[in-house]
C-alpha positions in Angstrom: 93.2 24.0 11.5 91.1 21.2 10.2 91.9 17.8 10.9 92.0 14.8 9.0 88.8 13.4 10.5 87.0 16.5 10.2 88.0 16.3 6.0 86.3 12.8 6.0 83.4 14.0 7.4 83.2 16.7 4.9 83.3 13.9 2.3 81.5 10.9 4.1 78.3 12.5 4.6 76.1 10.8 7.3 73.5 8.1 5.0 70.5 10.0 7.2 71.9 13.1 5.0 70.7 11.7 1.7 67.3 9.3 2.2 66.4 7.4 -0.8 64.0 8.7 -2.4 61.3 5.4 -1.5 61.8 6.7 2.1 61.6 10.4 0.6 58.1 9.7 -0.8 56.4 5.9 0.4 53.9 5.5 -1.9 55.8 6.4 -5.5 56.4 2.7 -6.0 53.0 1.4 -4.8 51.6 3.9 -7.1 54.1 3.2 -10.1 53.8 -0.4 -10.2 50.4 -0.8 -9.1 50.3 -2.5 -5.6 49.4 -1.8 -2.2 51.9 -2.2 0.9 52.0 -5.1 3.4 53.1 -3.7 7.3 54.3 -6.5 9.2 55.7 -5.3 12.3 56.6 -1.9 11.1 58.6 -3.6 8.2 57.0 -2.8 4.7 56.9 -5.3 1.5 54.8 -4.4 -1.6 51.9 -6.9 -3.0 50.9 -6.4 -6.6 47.6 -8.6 -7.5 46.8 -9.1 -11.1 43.5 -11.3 -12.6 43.4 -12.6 -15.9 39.6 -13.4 -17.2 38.2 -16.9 -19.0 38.2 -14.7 -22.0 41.5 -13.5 -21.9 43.9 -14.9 -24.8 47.7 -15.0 -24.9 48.0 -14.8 -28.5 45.9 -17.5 -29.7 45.5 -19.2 -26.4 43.0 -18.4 -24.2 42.7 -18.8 -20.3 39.6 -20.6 -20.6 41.0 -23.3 -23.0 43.3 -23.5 -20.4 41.3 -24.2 -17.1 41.7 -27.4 -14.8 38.9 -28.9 -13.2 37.2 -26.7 -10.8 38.6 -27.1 -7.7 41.9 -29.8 -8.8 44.4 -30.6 -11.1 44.6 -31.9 -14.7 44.1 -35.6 -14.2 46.9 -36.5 -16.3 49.2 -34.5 -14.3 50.2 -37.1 -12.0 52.2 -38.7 -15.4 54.6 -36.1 -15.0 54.8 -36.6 -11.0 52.6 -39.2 -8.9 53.0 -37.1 -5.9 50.9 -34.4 -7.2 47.7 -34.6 -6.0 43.9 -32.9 -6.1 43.5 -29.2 -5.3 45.4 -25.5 -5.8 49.1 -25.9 -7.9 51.1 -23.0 -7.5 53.3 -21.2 -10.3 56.0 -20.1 -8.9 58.8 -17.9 -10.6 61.7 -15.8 -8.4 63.2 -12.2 -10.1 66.4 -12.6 -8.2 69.8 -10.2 -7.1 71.8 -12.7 -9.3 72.0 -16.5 -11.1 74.8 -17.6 -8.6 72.9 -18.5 -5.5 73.7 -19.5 -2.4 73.4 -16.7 1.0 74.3 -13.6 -0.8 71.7 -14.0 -3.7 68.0 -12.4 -2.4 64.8 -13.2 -4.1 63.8 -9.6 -4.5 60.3 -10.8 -6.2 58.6 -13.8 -5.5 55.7 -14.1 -8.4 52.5 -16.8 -7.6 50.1 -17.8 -9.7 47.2 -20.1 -9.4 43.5 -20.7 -11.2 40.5 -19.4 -9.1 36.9 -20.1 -10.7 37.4 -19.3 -14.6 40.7 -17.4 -13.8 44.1 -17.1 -13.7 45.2 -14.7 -10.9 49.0 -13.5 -9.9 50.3 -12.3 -6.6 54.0 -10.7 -6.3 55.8 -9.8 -3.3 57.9 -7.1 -4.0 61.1 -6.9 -1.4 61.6 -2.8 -1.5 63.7 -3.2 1.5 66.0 -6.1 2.5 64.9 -5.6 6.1 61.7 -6.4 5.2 62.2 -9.8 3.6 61.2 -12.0 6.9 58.0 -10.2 6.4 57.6 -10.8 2.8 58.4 -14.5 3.2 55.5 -14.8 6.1 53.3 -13.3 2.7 54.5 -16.6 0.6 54.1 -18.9 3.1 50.5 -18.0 3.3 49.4 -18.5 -0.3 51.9 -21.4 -0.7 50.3 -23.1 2.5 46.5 -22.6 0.5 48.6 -25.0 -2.2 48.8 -28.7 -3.2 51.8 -28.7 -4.7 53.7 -26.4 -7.0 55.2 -25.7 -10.5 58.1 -24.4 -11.9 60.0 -24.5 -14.7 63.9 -25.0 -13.9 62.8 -24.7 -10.6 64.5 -27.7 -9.1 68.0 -26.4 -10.0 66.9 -22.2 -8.8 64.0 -21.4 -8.0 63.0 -23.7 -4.7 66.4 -24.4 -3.5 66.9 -19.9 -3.7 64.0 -19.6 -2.0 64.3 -22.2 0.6 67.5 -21.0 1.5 66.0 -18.1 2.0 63.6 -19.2 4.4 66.3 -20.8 6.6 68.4 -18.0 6.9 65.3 -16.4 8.0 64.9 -19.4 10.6 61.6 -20.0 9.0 60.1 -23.6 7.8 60.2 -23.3 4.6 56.4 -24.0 3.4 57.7 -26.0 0.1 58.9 -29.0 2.0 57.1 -32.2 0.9 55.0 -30.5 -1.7 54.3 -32.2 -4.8 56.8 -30.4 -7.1 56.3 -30.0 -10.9 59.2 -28.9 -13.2 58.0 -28.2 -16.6 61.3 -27.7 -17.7 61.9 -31.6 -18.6 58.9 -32.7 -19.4 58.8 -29.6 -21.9 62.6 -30.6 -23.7 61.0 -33.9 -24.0 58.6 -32.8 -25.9 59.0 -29.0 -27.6 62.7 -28.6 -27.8 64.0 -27.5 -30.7 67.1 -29.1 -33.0 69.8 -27.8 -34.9 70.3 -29.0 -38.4 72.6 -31.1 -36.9 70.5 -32.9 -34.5 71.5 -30.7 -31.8 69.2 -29.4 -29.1 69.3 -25.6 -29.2 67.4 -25.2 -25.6 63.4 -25.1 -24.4 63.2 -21.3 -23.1 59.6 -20.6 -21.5 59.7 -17.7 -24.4 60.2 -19.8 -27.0 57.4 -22.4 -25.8 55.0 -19.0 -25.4 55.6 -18.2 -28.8 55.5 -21.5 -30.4 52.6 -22.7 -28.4 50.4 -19.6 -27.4 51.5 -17.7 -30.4 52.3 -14.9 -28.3 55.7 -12.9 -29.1 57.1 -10.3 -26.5 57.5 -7.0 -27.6 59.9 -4.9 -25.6 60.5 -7.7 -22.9 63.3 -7.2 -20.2 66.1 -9.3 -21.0 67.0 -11.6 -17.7 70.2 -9.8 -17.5 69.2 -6.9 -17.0 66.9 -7.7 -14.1 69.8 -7.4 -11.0 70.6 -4.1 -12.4 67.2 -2.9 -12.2 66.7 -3.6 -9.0 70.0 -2.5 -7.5 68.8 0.7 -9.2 66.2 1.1 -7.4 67.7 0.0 -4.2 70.3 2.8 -4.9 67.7 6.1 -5.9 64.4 4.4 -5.0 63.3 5.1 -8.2 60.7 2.3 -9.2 60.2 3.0 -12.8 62.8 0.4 -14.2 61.0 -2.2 -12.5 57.7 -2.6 -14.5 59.0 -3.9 -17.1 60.4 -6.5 -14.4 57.1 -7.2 -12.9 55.2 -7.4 -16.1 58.0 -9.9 -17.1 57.6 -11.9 -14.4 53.7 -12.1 -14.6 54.4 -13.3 -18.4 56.6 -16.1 -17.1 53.8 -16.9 -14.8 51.4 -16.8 -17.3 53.3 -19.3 -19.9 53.8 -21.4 -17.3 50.4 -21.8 -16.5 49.3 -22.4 -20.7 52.2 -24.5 -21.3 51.6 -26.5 -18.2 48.1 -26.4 -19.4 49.1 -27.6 -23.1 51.2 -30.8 -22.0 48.4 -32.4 -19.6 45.8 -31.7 -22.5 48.5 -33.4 -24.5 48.8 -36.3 -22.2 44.9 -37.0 -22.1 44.9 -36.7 -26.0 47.6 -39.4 -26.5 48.6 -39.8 -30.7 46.0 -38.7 -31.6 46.9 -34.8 -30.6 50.2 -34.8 -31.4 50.7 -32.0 -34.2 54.9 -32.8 -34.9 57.2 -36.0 -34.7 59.1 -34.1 -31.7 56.1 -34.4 -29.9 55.1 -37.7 -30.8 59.1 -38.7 -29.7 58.3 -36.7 -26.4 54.9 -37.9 -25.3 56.2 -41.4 -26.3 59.2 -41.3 -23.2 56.6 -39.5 -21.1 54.1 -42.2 -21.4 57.0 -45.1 -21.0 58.2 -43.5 -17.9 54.7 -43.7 -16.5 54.7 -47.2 -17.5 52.0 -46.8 -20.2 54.0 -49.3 -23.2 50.9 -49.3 -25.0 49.8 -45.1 -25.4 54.3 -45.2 -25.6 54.3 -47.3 -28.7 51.1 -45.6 -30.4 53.0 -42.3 -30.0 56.5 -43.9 -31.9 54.1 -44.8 -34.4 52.1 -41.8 -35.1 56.0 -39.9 -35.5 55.8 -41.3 -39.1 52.6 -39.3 -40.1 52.9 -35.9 -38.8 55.7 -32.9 -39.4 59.1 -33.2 -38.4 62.9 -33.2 -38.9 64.7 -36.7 -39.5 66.4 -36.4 -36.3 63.1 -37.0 -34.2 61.3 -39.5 -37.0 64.7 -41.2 -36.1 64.3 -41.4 -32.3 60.9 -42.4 -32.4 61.7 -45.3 -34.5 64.8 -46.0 -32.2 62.6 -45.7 -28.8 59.8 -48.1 -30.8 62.4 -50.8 -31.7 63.7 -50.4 -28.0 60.5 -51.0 -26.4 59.0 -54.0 -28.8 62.7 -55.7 -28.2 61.5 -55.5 -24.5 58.0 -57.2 -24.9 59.6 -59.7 -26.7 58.2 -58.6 -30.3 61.6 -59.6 -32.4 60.0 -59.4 -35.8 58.5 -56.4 -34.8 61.7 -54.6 -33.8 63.3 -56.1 -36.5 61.4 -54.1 -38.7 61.6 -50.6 -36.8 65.4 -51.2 -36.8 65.2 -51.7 -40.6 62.8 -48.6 -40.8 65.7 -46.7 -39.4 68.3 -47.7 -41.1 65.8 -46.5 -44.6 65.9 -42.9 -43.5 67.6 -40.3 -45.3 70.7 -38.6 -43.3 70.1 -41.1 -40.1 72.1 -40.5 -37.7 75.4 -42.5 -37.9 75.1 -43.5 -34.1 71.6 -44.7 -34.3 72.6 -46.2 -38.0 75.1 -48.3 -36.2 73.1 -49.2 -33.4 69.8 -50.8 -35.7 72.8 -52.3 -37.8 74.2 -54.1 -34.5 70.6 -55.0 -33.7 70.0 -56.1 -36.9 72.7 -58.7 -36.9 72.3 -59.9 -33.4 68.2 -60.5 -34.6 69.3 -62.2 -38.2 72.0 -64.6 -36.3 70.1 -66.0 -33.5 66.4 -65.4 -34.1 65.4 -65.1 -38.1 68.3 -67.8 -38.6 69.5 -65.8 -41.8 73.2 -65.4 -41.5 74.0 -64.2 -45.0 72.1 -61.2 -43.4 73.6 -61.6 -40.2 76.7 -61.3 -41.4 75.6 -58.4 -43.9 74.6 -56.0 -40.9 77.8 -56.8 -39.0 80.0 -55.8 -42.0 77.6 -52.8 -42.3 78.4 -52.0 -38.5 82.3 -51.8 -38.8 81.3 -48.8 -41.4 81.0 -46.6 -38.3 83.4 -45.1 -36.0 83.5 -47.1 -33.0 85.2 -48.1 -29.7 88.5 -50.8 -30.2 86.7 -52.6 -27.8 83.4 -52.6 -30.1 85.3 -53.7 -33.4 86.6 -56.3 -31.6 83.1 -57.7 -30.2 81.7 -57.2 -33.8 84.9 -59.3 -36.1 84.2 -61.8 -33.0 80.9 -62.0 -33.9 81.5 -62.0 -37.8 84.0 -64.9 -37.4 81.6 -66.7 -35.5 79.2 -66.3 -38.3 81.4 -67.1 -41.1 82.5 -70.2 -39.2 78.9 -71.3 -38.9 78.1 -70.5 -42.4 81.7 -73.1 -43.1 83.1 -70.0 -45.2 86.8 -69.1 -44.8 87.7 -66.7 -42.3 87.3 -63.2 -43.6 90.4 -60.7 -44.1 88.3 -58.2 -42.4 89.8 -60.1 -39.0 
């Protein structure tokens, strides 16, 4: 008689019984995705090394176009974050087990990139085994020590705090700690993101930036989601073929990253003169006044007038250009941006109300006019407001009217 135990046996077969097939054959995904295996201690990562020539071009970008000074950084750079300083950046871009983070999530690809002589070369660490990952992290650490500081794009929200908690579970210093850190993400929404008709940003993906800016469109590219799945695949058969599309994915990201990082410090040397769209006039505009440059700042809000755009941006511009001659004490100057903005077609109500509050304030206590004043102030109740605004605005209107010695208005 069989027992109960010896059932489960009979249906809970040993794992030894049924090796994946990676252990089955070593080499299939070395050989399918192009690498060559790292032993560190008897525990086995992959390393798949790619180079991209000067003459190489991403649609209608080439790597050459591209190149930093030999042997440093774009000197602009710095305007996007002073820490950075001369020498190697690092691209850095994770393929992860999941978007949730924290001690469960594993970086199961860890892609580098950097520029070497006239080209632009990628290194990925390929985690084929999760007992291996101590191993593969020693492999970052090396190419990320060789580094002056690195660049991401959303990688202060994922990509650095995944991979440093990865390190410390590891009990390994993490190699990223105090290294200049770059994330294109913001400065890119500053200056490539894209609007709704309504005025409403519709997001800044590294795709979309690769397509706009390289001209370069993906054809049969992995979608994100799908990456987990892949992987867990071939943790599951050891079947690698899923994967290259991953890996090829995450070289692309790499590659972007490295042109549109690239485009914006070209951008930033150019000033006005090489903007090509109000958005990035707008853009390079708050770039420049965050790096305390007022004067490149206020060239860029004027050059938004004379290039492409959508209203939404020529608006901001003039909005940001008021904003900064009201803070170098240029009234008139302001005056007439505020004016500007108020002349647009389809302004946007809440910038319409603020250049109509500004307006009034300016009319009232520096031009002297208060017919105008008062104009502008009527013109300001037009918009919906705060209770605690309309009160500060018939305030001001009854001080006008009294000062003008005209009865009090029934607006109040």
């Amino acid at each position: 008689m069989t027992t109960l135990a010896d059932r489960l046996r009979g249906v809970v077969r040993p794992v030894s019984s049924h090796p994946p097939v990676s252990e089955q054959r070593p080499d299939t995904a070395a050989e399918i995705l192009g690498g060559d295996w790292r032993d560190e201690d008897g525990l086995r990562y992959l390393v798949v090394n790619r180079t991209y020539a000067s003459g190489y071009l991403h649609g209608h970008a080439s790597v050459e176009e591209s190149l930093p000074p030999a042997d440093g950084v774009w000197p602009t750079l710095p305007l996007l974050e002073p820490s950075v300083r001369d020498g190697r950046l690092l691209f850095l871009d994770l393929e992860t087990t999941g978007l949730a983070g924290g001690a469960g999530t594993y970086a199961f690809l860890v892609g580098c990139g950097w520029f070497e002589g006239a080209t632009f070369r990628t290194r990925q660490f390929f985690l084929s085994n999760y007992t291996a990952e101590r191993a593969l992290l020693g492999g970052v650490a090396v190419d990320a020590a060789a580094a002056s500081g690195v660049v991401t794009y959303n990688g202060k929200s994922f990509d650095l705090p995944l991979i440093e908690t990865r390190f410390a579970l590891q009990r390994m210093a993490t190699p990223f700690a105090g290294l200049p850190h770059v994330d294109m993400l913001h400065p890119a929404r500053r200056l490539w993101r894209r609007d709704d008709h309504l005025g409403e940003a519709t997001g800044c993906r590294l795709t979309m930036l690769e397509e706009t800016l390289c001209g370069h469109r993906r054809e049969g590219d992995v979608p994100g989601f799908e990456i987990p799945s892949r992987y867990f695949h071939f943790v599951r058969t050891g079947d690698p073929r899923p994967l290259e599309a991953v890996l090829e994915h995450n070289r692309l990201d790499l590659l972007a990253l490295a042109l549109v990082t690239a485009r914006a410090s070209r951008l930033l040397g150019e000033g006005a003169a090489g903007v090509r769209t109000a958005r990035e006039a707008v853009g390079l505009g708050r770039l420049y006044e965050r790096a305390g440059l007022m004067v490149q700042a206020a060239e860029c809000y004027e050059r938004a007038g004379d290039v492409p755009g959508d209203v939404t941006a020529l608006a901001e511009a003039l909005r940001a250009y008021a904003l900064l001659l009201r803070r170098g004490r240029r009234y008139d100057a302001a005056a007439d941006a505020w004016s500007r903005l108020l002349e647009l077609p389809q302004c946007p109500p809440i910038m319409a109300r603020e250049a109509s509050e500004a307006l009034a304030v300016h009319h009232e206590h520096r031009a002297r006019d208060l017919e105008q004043a008062r104009r502008f102030a009527v013109q300001s109740l037009q918009f919906e407001i705060s209770e605690g605004r309309q009160a500060a605005i018939r305030h001001r209107l009854a001080r006008i009217d009294r000062k003008i010695g005209e009865p009090l208005s029934s607006l109040y």
